[in-house]
N, C-alpha and C positions, 0 to 999 in steps of 0.2 A: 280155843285151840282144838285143831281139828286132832281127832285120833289117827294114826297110826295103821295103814293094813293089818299087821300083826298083832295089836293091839285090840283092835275091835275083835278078831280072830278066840284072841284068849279070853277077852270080854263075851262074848258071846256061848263061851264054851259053860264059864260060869255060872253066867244066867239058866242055860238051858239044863245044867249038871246037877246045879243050889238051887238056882230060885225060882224056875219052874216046879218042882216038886213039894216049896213050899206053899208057894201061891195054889196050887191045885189043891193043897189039902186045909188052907183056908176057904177057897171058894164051897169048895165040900162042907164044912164047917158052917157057913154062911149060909146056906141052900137047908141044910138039916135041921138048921134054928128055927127058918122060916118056916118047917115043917111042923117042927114042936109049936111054934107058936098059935100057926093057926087052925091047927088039926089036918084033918085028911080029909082031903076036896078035891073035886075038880080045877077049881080056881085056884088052888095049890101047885100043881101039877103045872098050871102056865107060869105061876110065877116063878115056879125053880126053875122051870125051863128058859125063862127070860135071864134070871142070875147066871145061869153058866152060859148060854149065849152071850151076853153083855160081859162080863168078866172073859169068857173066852179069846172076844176082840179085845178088852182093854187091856190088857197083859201085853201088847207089842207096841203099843201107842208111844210108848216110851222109851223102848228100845230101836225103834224102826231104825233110826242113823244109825246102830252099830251095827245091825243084822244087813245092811245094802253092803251088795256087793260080795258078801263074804265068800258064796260058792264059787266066784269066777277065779281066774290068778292071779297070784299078788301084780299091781298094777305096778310098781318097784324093781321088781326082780328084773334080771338081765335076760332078755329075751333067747340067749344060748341055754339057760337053765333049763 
């Protein structure tokens, strides 16, 4: 069942309000381990930098259907609106 304009609208507000702010302080989380673990390198430094590039795209992978479309107007509404 397809969502709703308004529905992805208020989904999407969420995500970006909640779960963007959690997901970034795990990927931080994630990147800072890899740090502890393998010392401080060069080769360090690509690999964090590959985590938060790769987390950075995979954060939308999964919301992409709800985040289309949302900035245009509701496709619903009465065109006198």
């Amino acid at each position: 069942m397809a969502l709703s304009y308004k529905a992805r609208r208020r989904w999407s507000l969420i995500i970006l309000v909640v779960g963007l702010p959690i997901y970034i302080v795990l990927a931080s989380v994630l990147a800072t381990t890899v740090v502890r673990l393998l010392g401080d390198s060069g080769l360090v430094f690509l690999l964090q930098l590959a985590i938060y590039v790769g987390l950075g795209i995979a954060w939308i992978l999964p919301f992409k259907s709800i985040f289309l479309g949302i900035g245009q107007a509701d496709p619903d509404a009465d065109p006198e609106d």
